[in-house]
C-alpha positions in Angstrom: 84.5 94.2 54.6 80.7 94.2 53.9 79.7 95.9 50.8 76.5 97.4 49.7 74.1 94.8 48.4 74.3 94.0 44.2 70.9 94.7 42.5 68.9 92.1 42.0 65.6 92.3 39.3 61.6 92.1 40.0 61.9 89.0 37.8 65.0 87.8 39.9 63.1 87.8 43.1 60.7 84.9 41.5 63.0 82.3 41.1 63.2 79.4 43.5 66.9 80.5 44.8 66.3 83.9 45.2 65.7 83.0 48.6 69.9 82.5 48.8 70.1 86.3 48.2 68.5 87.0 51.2 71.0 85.1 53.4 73.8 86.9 55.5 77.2 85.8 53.5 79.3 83.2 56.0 82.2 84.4 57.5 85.6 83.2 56.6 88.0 82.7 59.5 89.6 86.2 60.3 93.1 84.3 60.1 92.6 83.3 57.0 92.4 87.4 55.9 94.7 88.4 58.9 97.2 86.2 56.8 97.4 88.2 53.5 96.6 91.3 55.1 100.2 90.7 57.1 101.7 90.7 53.8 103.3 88.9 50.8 104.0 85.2 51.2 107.8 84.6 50.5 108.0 84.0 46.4 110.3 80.7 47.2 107.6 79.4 48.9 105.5 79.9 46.6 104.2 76.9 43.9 105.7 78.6 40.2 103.2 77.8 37.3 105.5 75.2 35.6 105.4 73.2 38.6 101.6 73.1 39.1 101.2 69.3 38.7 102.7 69.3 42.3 99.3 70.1 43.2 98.8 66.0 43.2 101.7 65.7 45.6 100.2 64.3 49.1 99.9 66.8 52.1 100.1 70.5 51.9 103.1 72.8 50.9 104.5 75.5 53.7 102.4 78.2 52.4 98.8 77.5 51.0 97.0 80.9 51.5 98.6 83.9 50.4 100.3 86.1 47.8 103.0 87.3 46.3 104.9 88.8 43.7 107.0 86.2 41.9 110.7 87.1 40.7 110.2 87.4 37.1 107.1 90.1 37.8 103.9 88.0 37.9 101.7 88.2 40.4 100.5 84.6 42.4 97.7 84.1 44.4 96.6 80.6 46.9 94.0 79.6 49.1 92.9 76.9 51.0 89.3 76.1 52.1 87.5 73.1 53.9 83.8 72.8 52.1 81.9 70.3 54.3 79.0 68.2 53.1 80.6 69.5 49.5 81.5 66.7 46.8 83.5 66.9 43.7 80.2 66.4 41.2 78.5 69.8 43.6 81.0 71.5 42.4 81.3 70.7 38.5 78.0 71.1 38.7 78.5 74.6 39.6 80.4 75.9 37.6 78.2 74.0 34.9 75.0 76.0 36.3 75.9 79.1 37.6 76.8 80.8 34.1 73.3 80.4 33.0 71.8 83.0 34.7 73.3 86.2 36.3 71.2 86.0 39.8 73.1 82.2 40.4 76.2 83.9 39.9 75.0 87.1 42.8 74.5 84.8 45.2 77.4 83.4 45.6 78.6 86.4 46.5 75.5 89.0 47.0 78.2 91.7 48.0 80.4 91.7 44.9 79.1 89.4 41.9 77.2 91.4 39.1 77.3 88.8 37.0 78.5 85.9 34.6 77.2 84.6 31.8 78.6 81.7 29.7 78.7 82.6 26.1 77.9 78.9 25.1 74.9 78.1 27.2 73.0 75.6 24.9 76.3 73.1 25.7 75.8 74.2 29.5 71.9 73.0 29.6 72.9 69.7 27.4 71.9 66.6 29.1 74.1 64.4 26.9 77.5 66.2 28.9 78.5 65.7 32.1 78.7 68.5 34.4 82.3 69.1 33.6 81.9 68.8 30.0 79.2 71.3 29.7 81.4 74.3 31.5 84.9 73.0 29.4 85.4 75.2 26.5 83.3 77.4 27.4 83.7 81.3 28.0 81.9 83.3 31.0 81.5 87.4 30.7 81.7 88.5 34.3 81.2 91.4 36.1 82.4 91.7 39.7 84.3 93.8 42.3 87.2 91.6 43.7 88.4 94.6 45.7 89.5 97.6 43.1 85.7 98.3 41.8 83.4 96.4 39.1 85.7 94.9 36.2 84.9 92.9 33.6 86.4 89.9 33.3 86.5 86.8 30.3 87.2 83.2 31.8 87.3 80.7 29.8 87.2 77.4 31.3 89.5 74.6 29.9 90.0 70.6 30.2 92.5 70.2 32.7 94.6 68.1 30.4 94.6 71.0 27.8 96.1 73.6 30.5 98.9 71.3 31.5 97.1 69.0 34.5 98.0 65.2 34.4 94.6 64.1 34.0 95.6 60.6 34.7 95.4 61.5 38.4 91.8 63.4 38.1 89.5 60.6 40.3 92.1 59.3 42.5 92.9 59.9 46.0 95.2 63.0 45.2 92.8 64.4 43.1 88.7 64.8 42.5 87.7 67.2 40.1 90.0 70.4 38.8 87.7 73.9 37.6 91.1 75.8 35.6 91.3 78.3 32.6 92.6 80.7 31.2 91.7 84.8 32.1 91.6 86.1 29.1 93.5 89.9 28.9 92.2 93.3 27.2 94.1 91.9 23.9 91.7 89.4 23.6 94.9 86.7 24.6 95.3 84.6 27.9 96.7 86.6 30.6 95.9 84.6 34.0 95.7 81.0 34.7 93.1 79.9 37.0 93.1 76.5 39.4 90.7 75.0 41.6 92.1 72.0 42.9 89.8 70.1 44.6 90.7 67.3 46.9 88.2 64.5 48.8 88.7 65.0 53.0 86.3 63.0 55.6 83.2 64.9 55.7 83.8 66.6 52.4 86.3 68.6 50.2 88.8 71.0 50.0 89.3 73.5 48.1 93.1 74.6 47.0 92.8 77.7 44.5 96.0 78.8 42.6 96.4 81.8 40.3 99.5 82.8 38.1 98.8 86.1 37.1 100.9 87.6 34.1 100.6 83.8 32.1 98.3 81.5 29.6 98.3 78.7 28.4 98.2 78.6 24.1 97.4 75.8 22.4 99.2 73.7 25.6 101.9 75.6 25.9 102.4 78.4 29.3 103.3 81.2 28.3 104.3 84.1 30.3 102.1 87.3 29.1 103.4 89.9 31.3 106.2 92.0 29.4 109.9 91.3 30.8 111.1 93.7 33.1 107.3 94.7 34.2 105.6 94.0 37.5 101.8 93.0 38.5 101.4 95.8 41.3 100.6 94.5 44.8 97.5 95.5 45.4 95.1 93.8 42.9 96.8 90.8 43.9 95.9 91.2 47.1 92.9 92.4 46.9 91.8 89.2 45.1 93.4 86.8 47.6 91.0 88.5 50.2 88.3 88.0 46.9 88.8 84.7 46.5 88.6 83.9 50.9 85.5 85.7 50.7 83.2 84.3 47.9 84.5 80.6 48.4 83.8 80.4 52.3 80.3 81.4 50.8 80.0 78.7 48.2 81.2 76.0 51.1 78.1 76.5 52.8 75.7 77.2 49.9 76.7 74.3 47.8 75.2 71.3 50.1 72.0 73.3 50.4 71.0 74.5 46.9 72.6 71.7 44.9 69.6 68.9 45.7 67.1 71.7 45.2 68.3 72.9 42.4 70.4 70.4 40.6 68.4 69.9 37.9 67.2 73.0 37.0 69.3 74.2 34.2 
């Protein structure tokens, strides 16, 4: 699956973590791709959008990775990965740093990741915020290739409690830290929810991802954006189940090493 390498800048090359883009990308378990590459996950096993806050519920559900194409025509997509030596605050933090400068963003994923910029990055470098708060309400321009060629893509991140999460159970055992929002469409609106549950295990975290593509969430309501009677196709859904495998197996083992180099540095 490897891909030529993204382009990186003369100017890129002198920053202290350019040194990540130089490393070979870590390789997910083949089963985990040999599972959505066997084919759709059964929709009734699926979690439906409306019932995300089962995400809290103890254990796992029968299917964690995989995809499918959900009965009313929108597309769903879940993963499961163990991050070692990775806490909840390495992760905020990530998604608080990484949007300030394009070359953060590449090597998470040298192969595929163009680039993402936050469109608010004065609230991303404020000291005052907490990790969290400085990526909430924010919006990221990206550019990447999750499998159907470069596309540019809006995310803008959200408070869990504004896209529906019970917030109350945010810090507890069932739940460390969320990263959700909304993907925002060609007509501007919110087209794909986004979830990256994250969940303290011995030794570290893990990682349960969740999109519901063909809905948003407006002003805390989900609502379905995919027109009745049409269907996501297949293939993009797959294509970004094997996506998301591939960059977040990456992260797991980048995370413990640049975070105390780099944590500051915004």
């Amino acid at each position: 699956m490897a891909n030529k390498l993204v382009t990186v800048t003369e100017e890129d090359k002198k920053k202290s973590y350019y040194k990540y883009y130089l490393k070979e990308m870590v390789e997910a378990p083949p089963e985990h791709y040999q599972k959505v590459l066997a084919g759709p996950i059964d929709p009734s096993k699926a979690l439906p959008v409306h019932e995300r806050n089962r995400l809290f519920e103890p254990g796992y559900f029968e299917e964690e990775i995989g995809y499918c194409i959900m009965p009313d025509g929108t597309g769903y997509v879940s993963n499961l990965i163990k991050m070692p030596g990775v806490t909840a605050e390495m992760f905020d933090w990530w998604f608080a740093w990484h949007g300030l400068d394009n070359l953060r963003y590449t090597i998470w994923d040298r192969e595929d990741h163009y680039k993402a910029e936050s469109m608010q990055k004065q609230k991303g470098r404020d000291p005052l915020l907490s990790y969290k708060e400085r990526y909430w309400d924010t919006t990221h321009r990206v550019l990447e290739d999750v499998g159907c060629g470069p596309e540019n893509i809006l995310i803008n991140f959200k408070n869990p409690g504004d896209m529906g999460f019970d917030v109350s159970k945010i810090g507890t055992p069932a739940c460390a830290t969320i990263v959700c929002a909304n993907g925002i469409g060609p007509d501007g609106r919110p087209g794909t929810i986004m979830c990256h549950f994250v969940r303290e295990i011995e030794g570290g975290i893990e990682l349960r991802t969740r999109f519901w593509m063909g809905y948003g969430v407006i002003n805390g309501k989900t609502v379905k954006a995919l027109p009745d009677g049409v269907s996501i196709p297949e293939f993009p859904i797959r294509a970004l189940n094997l996506h998301n495998i591939k960059e977040f197996t990456n992260l797991a083992a980048l995370l413990p090493q640049i975070f105390p180099e780099e944590k500051d540095n915004f």
